[in-house]
C-alpha angles and dihedrals in degrees: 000000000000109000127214105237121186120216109204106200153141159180108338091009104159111282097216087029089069105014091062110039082037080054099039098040079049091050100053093052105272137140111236129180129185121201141172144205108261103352116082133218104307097025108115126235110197115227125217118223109218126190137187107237103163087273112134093261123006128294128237135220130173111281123189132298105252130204119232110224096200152033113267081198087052098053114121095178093198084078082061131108104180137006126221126192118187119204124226121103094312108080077069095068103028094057093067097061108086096209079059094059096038088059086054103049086053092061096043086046100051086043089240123165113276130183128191134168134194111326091015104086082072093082088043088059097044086044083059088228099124098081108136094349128119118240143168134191137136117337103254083057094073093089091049088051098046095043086051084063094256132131116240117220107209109217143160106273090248092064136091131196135202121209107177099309103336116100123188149165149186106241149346081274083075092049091117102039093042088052092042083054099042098043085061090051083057101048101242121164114201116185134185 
């Protein structure tokens, strides 16, 4: 049975972060929106490409411009089956909206799949919904993680870890393993 899956982001959110799990979660046959604070569905976010080139953090190039699909304004999470947050630049900015948090706690509150990704556990940690739970993410979220009450899990970036339903991951490098992953927390059958 196809699931509905909300996508919060924003300006300089990950291009391969949200392109690739929005493509794949569509693929498979299910119903993804993407929304974010202040813009509505057909108003444009730009992404951000970074890449790991032996610099002390990552580098950043210009990514695509991407779509929304939906009204951030408009989003009841409770018709949601499933929450994704890309990393990037964009979990700083989208953890200080309150309307932000509160879509995430109900998502923590109602133990519903989440998935975050580099930068994203951010939100999960200004949202106070790490307590006792496993997460990963880029490295300079540890602290985030750790202060919210939660326990890093420090992994390659190509990596991803479960703990009950929250998936996460360090980087765009664990795309394939933190939607394989996912796609089993939500119950998805793929056959060939």
């Amino acid at each position: 049975m196809p699931k509905k899956i909300l996508f919060l982001v924003g300006d300089y959110v990950e291009d391969y972060e949200l392109m690739v799990p929005f493509q794949i979660l569509q693929a498979v046959g299910h119903h993804v929106h993407a929304v974010c604070p202040g813009k509505k569905a057909g108003e444009k976010i730009r992404t951000a490409i970074h890449d790991f080139e032996g610099d002390q953090t990552y580098s950043e190039k210009p990514g695509h411009n991407f779509e929304l699909n939906a009204d951030f304004d408009s989003v009841r999470p409770e018709d949601y089956d499933a929450l994704v947050i890309p990393g990037g630049r964009a979990p700083e900015y989208i953890r200080l909206n309150e309307r932000v948090l509160e879509i995430v706690r109900h998502f923590a509150e109602a133990d519903k799949p989440i998935a975050a990704t580099c930068h994203g556990p951010m939100v999960l940690a200004a949202a106070k919904v790490l307590e006792g739970k496993e997460c990963t993410a880029y490295p300079a979220v540890e602290p985030d993680v750790k202060l919210a009450g939660g326990k890093f899990i420090s992994l390659p970036a190509d990596k991803a870890h479960t703990h009950g339903k929250l998936v996460s991951a360090p980087a765009w490098p664990a795309n394939a393993e933190w939607m394989a992953q996912f796609l089993k927390v939500l119950g998805t059958k793929i056959e060939a």
